[in-house]
C-alpha positions as a Markdown table, in Angstrom:
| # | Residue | x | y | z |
|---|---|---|---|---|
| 1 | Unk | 109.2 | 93.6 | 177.0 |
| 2 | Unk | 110.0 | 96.8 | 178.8 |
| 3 | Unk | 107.5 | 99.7 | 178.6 |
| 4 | Unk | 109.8 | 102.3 | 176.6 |
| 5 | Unk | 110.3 | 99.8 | 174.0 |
| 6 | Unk | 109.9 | 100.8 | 170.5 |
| 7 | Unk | 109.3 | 98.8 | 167.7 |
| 8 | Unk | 112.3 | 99.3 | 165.4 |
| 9 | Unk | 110.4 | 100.7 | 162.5 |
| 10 | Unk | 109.5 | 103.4 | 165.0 |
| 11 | Unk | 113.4 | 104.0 | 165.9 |
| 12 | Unk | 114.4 | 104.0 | 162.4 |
| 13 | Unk | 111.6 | 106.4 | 161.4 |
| 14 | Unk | 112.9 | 109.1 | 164.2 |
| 15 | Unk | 116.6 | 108.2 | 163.7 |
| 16 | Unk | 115.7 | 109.8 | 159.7 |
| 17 | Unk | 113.9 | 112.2 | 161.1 |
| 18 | Unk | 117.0 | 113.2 | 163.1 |
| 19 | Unk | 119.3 | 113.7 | 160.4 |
| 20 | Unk | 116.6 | 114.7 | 158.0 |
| 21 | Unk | 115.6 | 117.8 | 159.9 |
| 22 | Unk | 119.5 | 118.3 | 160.7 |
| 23 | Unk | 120.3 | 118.5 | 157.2 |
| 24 | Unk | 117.0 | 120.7 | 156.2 |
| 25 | Unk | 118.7 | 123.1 | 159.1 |
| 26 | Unk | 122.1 | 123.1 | 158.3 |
| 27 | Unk | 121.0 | 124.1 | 154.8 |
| 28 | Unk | 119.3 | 127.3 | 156.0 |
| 29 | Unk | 121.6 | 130.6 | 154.7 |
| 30 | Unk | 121.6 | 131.9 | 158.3 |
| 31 | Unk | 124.0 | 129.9 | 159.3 |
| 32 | Unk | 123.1 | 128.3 | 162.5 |
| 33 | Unk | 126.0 | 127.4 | 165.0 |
| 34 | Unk | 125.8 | 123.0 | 165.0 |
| 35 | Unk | 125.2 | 123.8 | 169.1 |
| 36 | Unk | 122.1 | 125.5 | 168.4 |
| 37 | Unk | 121.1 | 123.1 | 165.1 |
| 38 | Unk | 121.0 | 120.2 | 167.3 |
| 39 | Unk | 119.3 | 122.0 | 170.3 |
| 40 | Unk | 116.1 | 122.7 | 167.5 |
| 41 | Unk | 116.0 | 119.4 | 166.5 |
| 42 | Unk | 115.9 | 118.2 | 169.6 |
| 43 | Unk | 112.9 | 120.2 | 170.3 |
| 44 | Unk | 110.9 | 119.5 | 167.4 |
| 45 | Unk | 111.4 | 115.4 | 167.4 |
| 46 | Unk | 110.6 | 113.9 | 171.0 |
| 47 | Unk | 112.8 | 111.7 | 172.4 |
| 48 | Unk | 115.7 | 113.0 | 169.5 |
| 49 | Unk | 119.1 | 113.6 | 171.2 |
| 50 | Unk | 121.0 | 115.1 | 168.9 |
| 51 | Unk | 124.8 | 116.6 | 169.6 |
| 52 | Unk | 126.9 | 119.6 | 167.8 |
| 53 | Unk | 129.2 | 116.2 | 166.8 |
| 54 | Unk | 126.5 | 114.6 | 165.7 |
| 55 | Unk | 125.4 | 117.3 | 163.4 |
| 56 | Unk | 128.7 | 118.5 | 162.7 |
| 57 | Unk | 128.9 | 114.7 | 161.1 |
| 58 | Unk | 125.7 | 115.6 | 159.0 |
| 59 | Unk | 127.3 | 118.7 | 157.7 |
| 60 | Unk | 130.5 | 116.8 | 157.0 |
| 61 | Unk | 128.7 | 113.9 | 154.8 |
| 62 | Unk | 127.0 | 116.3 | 152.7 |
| 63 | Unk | 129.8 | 118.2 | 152.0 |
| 64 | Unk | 131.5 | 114.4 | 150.8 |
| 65 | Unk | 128.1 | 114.3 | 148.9 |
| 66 | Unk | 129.0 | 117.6 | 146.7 |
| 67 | Unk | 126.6 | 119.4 | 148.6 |
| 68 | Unk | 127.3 | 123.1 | 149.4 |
| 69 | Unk | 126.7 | 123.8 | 153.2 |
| 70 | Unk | 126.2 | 127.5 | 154.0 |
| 71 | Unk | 129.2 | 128.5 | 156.4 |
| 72 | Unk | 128.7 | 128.6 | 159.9 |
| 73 | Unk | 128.0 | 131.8 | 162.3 |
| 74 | Unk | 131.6 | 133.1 | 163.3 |
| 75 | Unk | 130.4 | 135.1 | 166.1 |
| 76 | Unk | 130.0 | 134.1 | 169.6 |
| 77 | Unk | 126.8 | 135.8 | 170.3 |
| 78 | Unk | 128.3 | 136.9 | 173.7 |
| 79 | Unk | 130.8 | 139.2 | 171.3 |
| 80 | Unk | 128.1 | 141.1 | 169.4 |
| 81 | Unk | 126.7 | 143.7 | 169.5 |
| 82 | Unk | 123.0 | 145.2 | 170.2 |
| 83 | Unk | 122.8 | 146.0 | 166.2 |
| 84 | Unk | 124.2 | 142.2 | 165.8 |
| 85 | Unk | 122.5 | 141.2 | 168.2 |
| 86 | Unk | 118.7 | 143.1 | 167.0 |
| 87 | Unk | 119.5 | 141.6 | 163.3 |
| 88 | Unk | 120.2 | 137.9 | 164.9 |
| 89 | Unk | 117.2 | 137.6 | 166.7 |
| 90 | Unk | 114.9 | 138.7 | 163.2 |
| 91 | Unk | 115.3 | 134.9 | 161.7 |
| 92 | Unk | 114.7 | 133.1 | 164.7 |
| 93 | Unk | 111.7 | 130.8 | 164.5 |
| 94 | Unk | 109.9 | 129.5 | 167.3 |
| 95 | Unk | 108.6 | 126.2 | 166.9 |
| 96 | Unk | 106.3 | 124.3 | 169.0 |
| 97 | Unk | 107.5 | 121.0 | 171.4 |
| 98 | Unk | 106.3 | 117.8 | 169.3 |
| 99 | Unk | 103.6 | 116.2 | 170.4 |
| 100 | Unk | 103.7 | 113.6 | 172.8 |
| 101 | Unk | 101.7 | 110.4 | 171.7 |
């Protein structure tokens, strides 16, 4: 058995935790771009490789599900500007890498 192996409790475990924390993202009012929702979670879960698609997918389910998604940030943040910009940067959260066990 290969070193990187993982039991598959293990993989299903981190595969919920995937669209778990996705979903607990997408729900937040600020509206996170799916780019940058997929870029936190892979941050916080090691060894998680979210896409946008793949959370795009997430957003789309619930939505099937009845569930109301906040909209989506519009603006590129290369097109704002420094008020934009200044209000933006207020709600982000930095989080610390998961631990590596």
């Amino acid at each position: 058995e290969s070193p990187n192996a993982q039991p598959e409790t293990v993989k299903a475990m981190r595969d919920k935790g995937i669209g778990a924390l996705a979903r607990q993202i997408l729900m937040d009012p600020a509206g996170y771009p799916h780019r940058l929702i997929a870029a936190m979670v892979n941050a916080q879960l090691d060894g998680a490789q979210a896409t946008d698609k793949s959370v795009r997918w997430y957003a789309n389910d619930m939505r099937k599900k009845g569930i109301e998604v906040p909209p989506r940030q519009k603006a590129h943040p290369a097109y704002i500007d420094e008020e934009q910009s200044a209000q933006a940067l207020k709600i982000v959260r930095v989080v610390e890498p998961a631990a590596k066990g």
